[in-house]
N, CA and C atoms as an extended XYZ file, in Angstrom:
462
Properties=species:S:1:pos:R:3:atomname:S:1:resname:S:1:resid:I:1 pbc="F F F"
N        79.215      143.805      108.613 N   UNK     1
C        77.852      143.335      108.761 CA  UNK     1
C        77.330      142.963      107.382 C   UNK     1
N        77.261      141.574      107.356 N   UNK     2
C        76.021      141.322      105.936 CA  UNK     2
C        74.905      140.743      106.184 C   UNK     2
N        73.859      141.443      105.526 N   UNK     3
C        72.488      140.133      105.745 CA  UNK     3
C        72.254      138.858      105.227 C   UNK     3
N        71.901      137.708      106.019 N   UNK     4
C        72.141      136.673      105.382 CA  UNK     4
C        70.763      136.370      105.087 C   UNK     4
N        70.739      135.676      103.926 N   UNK     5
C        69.360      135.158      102.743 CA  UNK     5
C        68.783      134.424      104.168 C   UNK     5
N        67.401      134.807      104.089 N   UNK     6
C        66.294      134.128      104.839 CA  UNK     6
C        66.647      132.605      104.742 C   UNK     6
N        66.697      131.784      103.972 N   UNK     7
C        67.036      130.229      103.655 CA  UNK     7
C        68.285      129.936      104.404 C   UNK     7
N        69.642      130.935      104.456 N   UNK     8
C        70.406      130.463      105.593 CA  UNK     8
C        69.885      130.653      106.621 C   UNK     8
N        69.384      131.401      107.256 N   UNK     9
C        69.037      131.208      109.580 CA  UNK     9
C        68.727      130.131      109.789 C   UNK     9
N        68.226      129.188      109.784 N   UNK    10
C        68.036      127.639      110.194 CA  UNK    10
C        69.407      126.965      109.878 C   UNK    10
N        69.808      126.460      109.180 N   UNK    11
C        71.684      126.325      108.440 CA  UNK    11
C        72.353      126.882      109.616 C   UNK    11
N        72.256      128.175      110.134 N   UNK    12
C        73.093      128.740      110.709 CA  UNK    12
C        72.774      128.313      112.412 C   UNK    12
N        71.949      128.363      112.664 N   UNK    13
C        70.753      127.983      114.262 CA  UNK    13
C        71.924      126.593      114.108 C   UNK    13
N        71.620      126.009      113.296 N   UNK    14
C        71.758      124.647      113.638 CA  UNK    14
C        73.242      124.434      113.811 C   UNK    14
N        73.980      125.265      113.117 N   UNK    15
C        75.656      125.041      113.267 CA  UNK    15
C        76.189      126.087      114.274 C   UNK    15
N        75.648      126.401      114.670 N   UNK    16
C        75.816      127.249      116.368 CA  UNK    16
C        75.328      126.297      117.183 C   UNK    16
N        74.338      125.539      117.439 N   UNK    17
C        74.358      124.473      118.125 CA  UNK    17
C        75.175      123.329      117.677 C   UNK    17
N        75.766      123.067      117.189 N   UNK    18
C        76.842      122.173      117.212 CA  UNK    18
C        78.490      122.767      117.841 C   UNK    18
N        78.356      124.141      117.427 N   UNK    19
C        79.670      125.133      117.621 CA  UNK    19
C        79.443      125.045      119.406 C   UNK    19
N        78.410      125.450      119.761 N   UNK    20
C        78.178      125.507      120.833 CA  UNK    20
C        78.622      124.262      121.962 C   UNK    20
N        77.691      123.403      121.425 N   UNK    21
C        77.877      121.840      121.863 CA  UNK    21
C        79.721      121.394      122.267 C   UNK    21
N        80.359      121.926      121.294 N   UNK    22
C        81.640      121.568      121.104 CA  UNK    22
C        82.498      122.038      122.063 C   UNK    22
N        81.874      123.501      122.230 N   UNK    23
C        82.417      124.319      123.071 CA  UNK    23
C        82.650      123.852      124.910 C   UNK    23
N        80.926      123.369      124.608 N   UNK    24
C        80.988      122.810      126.171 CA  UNK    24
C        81.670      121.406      125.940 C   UNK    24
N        81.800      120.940      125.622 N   UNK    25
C        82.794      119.757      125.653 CA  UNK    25
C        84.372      120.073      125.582 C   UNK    25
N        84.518      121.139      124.344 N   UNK    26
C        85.783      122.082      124.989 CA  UNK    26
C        86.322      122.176      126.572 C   UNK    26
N        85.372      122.841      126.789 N   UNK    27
C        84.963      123.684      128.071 CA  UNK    27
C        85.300      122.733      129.653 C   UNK    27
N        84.594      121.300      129.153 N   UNK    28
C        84.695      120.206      130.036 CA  UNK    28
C        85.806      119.632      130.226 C   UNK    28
N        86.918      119.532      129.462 N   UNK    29
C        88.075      118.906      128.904 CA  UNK    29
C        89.260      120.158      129.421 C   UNK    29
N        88.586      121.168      129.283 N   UNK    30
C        89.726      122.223      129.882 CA  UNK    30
C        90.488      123.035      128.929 C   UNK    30
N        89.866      122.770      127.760 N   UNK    31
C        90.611      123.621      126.255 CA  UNK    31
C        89.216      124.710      125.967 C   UNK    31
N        88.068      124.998      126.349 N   UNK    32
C        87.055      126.154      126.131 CA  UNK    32
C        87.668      127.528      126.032 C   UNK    32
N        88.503      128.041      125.481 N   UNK    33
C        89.042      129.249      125.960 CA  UNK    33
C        89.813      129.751      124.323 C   UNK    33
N        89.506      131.083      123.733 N   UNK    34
C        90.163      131.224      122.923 CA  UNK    34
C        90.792      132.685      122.861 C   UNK    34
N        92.049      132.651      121.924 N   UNK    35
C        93.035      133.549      122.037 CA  UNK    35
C        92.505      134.960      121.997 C   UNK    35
N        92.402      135.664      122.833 N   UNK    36
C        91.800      137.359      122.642 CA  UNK    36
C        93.236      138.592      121.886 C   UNK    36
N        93.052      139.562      121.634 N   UNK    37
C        94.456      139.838      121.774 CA  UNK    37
C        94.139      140.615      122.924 C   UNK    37
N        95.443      140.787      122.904 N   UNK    38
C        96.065      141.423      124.652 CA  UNK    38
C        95.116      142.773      125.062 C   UNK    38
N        95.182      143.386      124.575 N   UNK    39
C        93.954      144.894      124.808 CA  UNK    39
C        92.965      144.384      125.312 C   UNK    39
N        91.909      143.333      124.439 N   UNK    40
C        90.827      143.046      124.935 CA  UNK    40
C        90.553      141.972      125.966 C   UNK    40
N        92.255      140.873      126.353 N   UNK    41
C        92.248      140.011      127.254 CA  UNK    41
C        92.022      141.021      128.842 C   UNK    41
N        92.884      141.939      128.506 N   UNK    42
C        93.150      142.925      129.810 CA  UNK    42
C        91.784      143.434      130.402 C   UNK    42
N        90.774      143.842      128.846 N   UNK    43
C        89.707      144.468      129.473 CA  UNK    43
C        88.457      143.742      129.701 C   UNK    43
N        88.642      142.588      129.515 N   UNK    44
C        87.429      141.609      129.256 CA  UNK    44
C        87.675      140.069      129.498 C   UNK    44
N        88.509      140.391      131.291 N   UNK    45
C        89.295      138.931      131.528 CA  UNK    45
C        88.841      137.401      130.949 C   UNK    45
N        87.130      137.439      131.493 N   UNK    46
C        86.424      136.380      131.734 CA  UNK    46
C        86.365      135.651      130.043 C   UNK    46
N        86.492      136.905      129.195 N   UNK    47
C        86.191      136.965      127.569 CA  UNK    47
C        86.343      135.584      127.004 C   UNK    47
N        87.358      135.393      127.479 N   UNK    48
C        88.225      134.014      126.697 CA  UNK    48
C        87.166      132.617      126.836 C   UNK    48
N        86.516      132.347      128.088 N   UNK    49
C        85.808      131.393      128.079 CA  UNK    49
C        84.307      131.872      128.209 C   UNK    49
N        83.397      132.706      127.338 N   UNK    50
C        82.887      132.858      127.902 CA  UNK    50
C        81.840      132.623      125.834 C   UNK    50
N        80.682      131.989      125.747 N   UNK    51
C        80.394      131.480      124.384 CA  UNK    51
C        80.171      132.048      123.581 C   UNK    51
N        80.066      133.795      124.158 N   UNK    52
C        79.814      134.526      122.839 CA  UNK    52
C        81.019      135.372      122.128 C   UNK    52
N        82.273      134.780      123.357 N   UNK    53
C        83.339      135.302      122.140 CA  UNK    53
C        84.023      133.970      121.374 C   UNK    53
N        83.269      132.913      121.377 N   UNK    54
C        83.730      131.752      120.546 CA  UNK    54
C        83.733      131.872      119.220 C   UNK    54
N        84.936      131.221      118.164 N   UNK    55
C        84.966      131.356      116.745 CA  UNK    55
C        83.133      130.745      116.630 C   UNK    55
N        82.900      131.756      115.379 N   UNK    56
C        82.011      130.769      114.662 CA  UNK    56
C        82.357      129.481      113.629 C   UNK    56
N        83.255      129.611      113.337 N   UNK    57
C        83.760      128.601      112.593 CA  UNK    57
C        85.233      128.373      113.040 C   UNK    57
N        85.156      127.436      114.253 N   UNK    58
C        86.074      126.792      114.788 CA  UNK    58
C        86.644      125.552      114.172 C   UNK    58
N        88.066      125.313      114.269 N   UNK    59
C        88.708      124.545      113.861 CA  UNK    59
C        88.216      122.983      114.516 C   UNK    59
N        88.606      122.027      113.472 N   UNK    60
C        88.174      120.571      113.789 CA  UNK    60
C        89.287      119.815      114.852 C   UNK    60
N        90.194      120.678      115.151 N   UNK    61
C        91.239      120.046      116.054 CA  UNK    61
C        91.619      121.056      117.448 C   UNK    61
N        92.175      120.347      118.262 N   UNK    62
C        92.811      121.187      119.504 CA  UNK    62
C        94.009      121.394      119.154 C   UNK    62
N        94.506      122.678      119.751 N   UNK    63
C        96.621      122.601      119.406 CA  UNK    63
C        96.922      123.314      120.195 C   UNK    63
N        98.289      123.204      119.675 N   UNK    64
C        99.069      124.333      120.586 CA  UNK    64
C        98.974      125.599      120.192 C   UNK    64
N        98.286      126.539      120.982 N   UNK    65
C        98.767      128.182      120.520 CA  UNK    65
C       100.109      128.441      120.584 C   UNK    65
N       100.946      128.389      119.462 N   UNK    66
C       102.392      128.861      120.065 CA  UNK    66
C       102.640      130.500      120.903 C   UNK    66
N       101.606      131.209      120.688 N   UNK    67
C       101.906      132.367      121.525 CA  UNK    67
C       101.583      132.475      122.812 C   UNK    67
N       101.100      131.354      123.502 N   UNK    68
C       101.208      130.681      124.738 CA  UNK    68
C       101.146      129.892      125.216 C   UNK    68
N       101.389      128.214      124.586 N   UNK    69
C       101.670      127.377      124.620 CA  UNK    69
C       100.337      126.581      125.409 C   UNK    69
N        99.474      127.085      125.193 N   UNK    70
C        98.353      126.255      125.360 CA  UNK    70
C        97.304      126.076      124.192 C   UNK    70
N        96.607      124.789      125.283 N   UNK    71
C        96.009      123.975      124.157 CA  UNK    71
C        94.370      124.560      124.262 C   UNK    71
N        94.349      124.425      122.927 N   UNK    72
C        93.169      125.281      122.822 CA  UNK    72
C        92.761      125.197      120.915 C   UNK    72
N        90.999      125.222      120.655 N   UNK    73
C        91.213      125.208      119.160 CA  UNK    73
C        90.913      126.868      119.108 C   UNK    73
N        91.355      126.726      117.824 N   UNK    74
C        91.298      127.674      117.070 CA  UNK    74
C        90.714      127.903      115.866 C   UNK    74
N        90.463      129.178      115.437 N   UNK    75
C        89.141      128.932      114.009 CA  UNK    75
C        89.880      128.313      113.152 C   UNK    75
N        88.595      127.976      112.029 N   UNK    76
C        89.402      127.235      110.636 CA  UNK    76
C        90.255      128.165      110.169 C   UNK    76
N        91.364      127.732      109.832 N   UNK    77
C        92.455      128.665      108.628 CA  UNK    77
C        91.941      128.968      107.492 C   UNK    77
N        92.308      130.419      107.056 N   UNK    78
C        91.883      130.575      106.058 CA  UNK    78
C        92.085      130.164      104.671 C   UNK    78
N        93.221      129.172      105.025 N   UNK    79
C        93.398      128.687      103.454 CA  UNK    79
C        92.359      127.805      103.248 C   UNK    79
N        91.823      127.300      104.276 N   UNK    80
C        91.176      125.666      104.141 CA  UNK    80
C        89.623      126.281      103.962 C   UNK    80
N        89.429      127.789      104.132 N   UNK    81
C        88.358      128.617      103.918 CA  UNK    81
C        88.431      128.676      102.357 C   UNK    81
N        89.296      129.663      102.055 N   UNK    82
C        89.531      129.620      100.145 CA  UNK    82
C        89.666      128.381       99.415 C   UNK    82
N        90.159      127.491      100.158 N   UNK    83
C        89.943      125.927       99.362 CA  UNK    83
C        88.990      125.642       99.321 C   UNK    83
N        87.350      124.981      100.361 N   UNK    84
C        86.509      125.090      100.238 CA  UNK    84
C        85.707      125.919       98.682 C   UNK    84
N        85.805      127.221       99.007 N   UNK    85
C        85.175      127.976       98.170 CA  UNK    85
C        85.762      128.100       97.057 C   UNK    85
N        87.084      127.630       96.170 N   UNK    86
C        87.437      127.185       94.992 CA  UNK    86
C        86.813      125.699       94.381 C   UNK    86
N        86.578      124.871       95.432 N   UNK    87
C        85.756      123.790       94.757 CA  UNK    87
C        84.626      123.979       95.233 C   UNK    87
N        83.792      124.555       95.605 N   UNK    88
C        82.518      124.867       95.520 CA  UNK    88
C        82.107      125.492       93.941 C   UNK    88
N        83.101      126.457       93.630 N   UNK    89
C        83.467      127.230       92.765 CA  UNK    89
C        83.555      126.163       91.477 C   UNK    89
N        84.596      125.396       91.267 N   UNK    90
C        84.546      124.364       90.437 CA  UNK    90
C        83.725      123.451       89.958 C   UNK    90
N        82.734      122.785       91.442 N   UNK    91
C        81.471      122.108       91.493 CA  UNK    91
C        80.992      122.641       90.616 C   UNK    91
N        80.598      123.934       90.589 N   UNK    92
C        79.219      124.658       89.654 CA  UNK    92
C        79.994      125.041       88.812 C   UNK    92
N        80.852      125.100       87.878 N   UNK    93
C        81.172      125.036       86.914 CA  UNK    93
C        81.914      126.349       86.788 C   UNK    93
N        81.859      127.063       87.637 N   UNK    94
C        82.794      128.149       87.494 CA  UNK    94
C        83.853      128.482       86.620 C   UNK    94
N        84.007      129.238       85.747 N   UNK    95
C        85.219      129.045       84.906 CA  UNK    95
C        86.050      130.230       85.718 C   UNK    95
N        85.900      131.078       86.161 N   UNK    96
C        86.559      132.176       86.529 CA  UNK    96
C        87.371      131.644       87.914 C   UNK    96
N        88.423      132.708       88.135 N   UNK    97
C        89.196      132.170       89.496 CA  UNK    97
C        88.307      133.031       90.686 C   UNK    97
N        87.720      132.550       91.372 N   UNK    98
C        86.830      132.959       92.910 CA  UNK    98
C        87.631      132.402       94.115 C   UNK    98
N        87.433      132.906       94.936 N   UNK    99
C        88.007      133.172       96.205 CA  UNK    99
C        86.774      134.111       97.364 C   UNK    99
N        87.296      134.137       98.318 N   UNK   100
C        86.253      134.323       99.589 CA  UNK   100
C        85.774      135.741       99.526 C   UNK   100
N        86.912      136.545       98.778 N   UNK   101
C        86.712      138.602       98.225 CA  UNK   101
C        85.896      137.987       97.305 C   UNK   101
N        85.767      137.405       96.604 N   UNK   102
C        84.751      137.464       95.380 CA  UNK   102
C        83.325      137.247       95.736 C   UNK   102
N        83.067      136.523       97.100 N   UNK   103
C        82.107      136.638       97.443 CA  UNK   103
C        81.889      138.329       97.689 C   UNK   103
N        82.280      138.779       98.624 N   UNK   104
C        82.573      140.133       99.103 CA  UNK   104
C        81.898      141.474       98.023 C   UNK   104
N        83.003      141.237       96.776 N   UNK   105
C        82.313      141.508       95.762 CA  UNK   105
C        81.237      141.438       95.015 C   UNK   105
N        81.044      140.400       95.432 N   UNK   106
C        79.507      140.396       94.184 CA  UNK   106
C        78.739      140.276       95.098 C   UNK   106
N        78.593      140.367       96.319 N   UNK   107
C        77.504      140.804       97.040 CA  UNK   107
C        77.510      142.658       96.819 C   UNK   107
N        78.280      143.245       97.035 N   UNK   108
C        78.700      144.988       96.994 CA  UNK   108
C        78.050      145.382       95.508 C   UNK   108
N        78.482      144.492       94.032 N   UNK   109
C        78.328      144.812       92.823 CA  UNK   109
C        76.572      144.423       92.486 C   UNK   109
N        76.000      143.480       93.344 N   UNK   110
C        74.559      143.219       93.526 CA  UNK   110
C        73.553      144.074       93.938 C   UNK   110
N        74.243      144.675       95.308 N   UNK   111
C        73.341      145.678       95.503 CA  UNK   111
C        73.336      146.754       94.787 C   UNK   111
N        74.279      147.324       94.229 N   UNK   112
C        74.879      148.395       93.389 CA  UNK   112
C        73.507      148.062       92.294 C   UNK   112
N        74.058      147.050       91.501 N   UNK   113
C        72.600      147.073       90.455 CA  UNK   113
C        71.649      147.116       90.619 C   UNK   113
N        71.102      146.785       92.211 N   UNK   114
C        69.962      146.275       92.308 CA  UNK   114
C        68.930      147.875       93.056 C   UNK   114
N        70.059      149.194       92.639 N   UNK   115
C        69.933      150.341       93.040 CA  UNK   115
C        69.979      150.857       94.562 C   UNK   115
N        71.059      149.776       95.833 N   UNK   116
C        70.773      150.323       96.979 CA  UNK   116
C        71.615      151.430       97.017 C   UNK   116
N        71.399      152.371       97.669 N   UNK   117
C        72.129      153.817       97.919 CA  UNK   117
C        73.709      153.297       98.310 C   UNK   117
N        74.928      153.708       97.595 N   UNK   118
C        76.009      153.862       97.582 CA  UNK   118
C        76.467      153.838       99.053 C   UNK   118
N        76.060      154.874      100.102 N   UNK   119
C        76.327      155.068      101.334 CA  UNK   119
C        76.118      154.144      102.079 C   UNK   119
N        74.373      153.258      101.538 N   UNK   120
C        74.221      152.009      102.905 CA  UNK   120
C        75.679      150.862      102.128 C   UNK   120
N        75.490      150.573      100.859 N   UNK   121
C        76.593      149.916      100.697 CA  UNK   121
C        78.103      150.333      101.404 C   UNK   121
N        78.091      151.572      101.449 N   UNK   122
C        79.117      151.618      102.091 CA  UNK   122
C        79.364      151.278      103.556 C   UNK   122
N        78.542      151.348      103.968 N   UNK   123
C        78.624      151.146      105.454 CA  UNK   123
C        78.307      149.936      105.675 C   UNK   123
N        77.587      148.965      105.097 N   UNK   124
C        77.596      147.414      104.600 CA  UNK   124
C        79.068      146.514      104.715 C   UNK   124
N        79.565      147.408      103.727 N   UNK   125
C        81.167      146.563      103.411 CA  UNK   125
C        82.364      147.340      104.651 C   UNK   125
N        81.714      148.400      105.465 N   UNK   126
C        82.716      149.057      106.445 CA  UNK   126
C        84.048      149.950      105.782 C   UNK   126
N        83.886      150.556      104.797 N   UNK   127
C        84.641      151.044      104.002 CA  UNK   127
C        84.400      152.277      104.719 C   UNK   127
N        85.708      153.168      104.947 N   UNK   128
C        85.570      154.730      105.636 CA  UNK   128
C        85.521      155.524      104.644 C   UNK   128
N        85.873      155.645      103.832 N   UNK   129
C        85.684      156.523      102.317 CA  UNK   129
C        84.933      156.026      101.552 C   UNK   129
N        84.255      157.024      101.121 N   UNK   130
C        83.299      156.417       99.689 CA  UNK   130
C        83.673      155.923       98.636 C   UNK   130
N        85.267      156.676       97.941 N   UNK   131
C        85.538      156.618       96.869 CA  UNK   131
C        86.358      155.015       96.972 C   UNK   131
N        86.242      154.395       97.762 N   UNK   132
C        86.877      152.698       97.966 CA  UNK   132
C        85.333      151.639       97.697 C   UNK   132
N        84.062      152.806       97.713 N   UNK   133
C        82.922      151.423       97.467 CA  UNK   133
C        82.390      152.086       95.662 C   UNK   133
N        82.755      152.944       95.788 N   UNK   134
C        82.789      153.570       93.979 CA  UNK   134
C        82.622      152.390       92.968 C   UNK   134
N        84.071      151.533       93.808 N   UNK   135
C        84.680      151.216       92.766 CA  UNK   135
C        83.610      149.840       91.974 C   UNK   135
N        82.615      149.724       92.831 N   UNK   136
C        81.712      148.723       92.705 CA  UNK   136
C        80.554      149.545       91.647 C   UNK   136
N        80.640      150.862       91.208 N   UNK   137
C        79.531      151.151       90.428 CA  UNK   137
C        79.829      150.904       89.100 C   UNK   137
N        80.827      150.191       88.701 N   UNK   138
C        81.473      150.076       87.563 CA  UNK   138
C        80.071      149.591       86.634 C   UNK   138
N        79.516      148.203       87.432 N   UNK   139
C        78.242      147.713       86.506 CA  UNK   139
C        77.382      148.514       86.428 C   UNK   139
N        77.402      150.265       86.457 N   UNK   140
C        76.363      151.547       85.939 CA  UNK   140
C        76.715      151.618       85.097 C   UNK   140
N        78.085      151.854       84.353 N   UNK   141
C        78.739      152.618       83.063 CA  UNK   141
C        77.901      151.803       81.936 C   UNK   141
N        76.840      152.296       81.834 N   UNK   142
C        76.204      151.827       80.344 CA  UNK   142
C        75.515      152.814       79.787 C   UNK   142
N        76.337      153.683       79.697 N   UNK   143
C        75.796      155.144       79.301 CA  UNK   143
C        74.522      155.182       79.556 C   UNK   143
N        73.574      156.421       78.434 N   UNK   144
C        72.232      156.464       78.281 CA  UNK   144
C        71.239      155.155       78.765 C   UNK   144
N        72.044      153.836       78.129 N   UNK   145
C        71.121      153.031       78.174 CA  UNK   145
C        70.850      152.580       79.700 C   UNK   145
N        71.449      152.599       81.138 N   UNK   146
C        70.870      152.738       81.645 CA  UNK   146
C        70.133      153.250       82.799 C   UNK   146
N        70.019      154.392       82.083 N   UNK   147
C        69.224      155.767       82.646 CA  UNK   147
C        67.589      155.000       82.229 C   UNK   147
N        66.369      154.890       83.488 N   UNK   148
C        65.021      154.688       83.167 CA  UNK   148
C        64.093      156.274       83.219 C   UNK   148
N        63.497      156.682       82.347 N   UNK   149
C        62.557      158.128       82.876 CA  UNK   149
C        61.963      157.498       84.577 C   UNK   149
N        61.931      158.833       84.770 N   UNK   150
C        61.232      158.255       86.235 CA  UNK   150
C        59.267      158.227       85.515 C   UNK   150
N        59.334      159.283       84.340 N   UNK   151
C        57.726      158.665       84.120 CA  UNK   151
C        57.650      157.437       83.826 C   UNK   151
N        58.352      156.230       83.458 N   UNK   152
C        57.822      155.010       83.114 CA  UNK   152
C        57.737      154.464       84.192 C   UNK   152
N        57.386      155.069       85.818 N   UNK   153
C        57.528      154.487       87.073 CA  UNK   153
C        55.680      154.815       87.436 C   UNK   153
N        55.112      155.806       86.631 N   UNK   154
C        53.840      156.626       86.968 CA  UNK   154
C        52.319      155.059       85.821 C   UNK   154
């Protein structure tokens, strides 16, 4: 679960109605239906065609599922996800190497500075141990300097 910046929900409204749109045209054509795995096909027959278990970011083509030989799309691949976000990355001048965890990260290392409690971060990023979202308090280690009195809060 992440919260998304007030300025994306409209961005997002609007590309769910297109996801959507697609779907029923999917849907019309006879390809609306996407791969569940087997546990949840068994327990949730209808699942496959049904719009709220549709990718959100569905692929621009129909294919073959080779694990059952039907046609059907499927979400974008994730390489064509990390490609995206390396030249996005480049666009703005990025000198560092970023990738789709780096988002991940510096959302986790943001809140960290920005003082949210360790635990909601943890349960933010879905981490079962604490000592795996730790590793994000690294931007504290500034010794003394930054410790604030709580009187300069009065």
């Amino acid at each position: 679960v992440t919260p998304l910046p007030e300025r994306l929900i409209d961005p997002i409204h609007l590309h769910l109605e297109s996801v959507r749109d697609t779907f029923i045209k999917d849907t019309q054509d006879g390809y609306g239906e996407v791969f569940l795995p087997e546990a949840l096909a068994r327990k949730y027959p209808n699942a496959p065609r049904e719009w709220r278990w549709q990718y959100l970011f569905p692929a621009s083509r129909i294919s073959v599922d080779p694990r059952s030989g039907k046609m059907r799309r499927h979400h974008v691949h994730e390489n064509g996800l990390q490609k995206a976000v390396k030249q996005a990355a480049e666009a703005a001048g990025i000198q560092k190497k970023v990738g789709c965890h780096t988002l991940r990260h510096s959302f986790a290392t943001h809140l960290i500075e920005e003082g949210y409690d360790i635990r909601t971060v943890q349960e933010l990023l879905g981490h079962a141990d604490v000592s795996t979202t730790m590793i994000y308090t690294h931007v504290l280690s500034r010794g003394g300097q930054g410790v604030r009195s709580p009187v300069d809060r009065l």
